[in-house]
C-alpha positions, -999 to 999 in steps of 0.1 A, spaced: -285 297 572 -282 262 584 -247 248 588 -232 213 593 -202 202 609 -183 176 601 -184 144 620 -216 155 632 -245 140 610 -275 158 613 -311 141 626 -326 138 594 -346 107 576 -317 101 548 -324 82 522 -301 59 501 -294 68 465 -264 50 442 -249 75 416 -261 64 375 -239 49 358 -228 72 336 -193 67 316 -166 93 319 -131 95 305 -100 89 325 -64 87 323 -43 77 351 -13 100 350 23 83 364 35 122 373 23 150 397 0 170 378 -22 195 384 -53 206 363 -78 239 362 -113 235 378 -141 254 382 -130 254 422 -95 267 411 -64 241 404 -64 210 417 -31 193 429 -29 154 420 -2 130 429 17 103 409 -11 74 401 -41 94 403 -60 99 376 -73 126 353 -112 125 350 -136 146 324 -166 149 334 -203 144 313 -203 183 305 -166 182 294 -150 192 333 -116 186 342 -108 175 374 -85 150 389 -93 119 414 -70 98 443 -56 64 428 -77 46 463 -109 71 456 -111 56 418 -105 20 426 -133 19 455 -158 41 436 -147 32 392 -151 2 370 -129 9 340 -146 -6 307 -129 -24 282 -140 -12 250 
């Protein structure tokens, strides 16, 4: 079994992908929350935001991770 550390990046030829653009639904929530994953519960913080996923998935995401990584649409 091979296993990587982190901050150690293994000598491989990566290549560069960008994730689809596929639409979720989110809700940023103004209260500590906490939601039921598949990875067990998941403790979120004032201003982060409540995501479901493409197959229906619950799971929350940081205020900073959404901004740098979400566009929100205006419907």
């Amino acid at each position: 079994m091979i296993h990587f550390k982190k901050d150690q990046l293994p000598d491989y030829a990566f290549k560069k992908a960008v994730k689809k653009p596929i639409p979720i639904k989110c809700f940023q929530i103004h209260e500590p929350f906490e939601v039921e994953t598949m990875e067990g519960i998941l403790h979120a913080k004032a201003g982060d935001y409540l995501i479901v996923g493409v197959r229906g998935e619950m799971y929350s995401c940081d205020k900073a991770i959404f901004e740098e990584t979400y566009q929100l649409i205006e419907e």
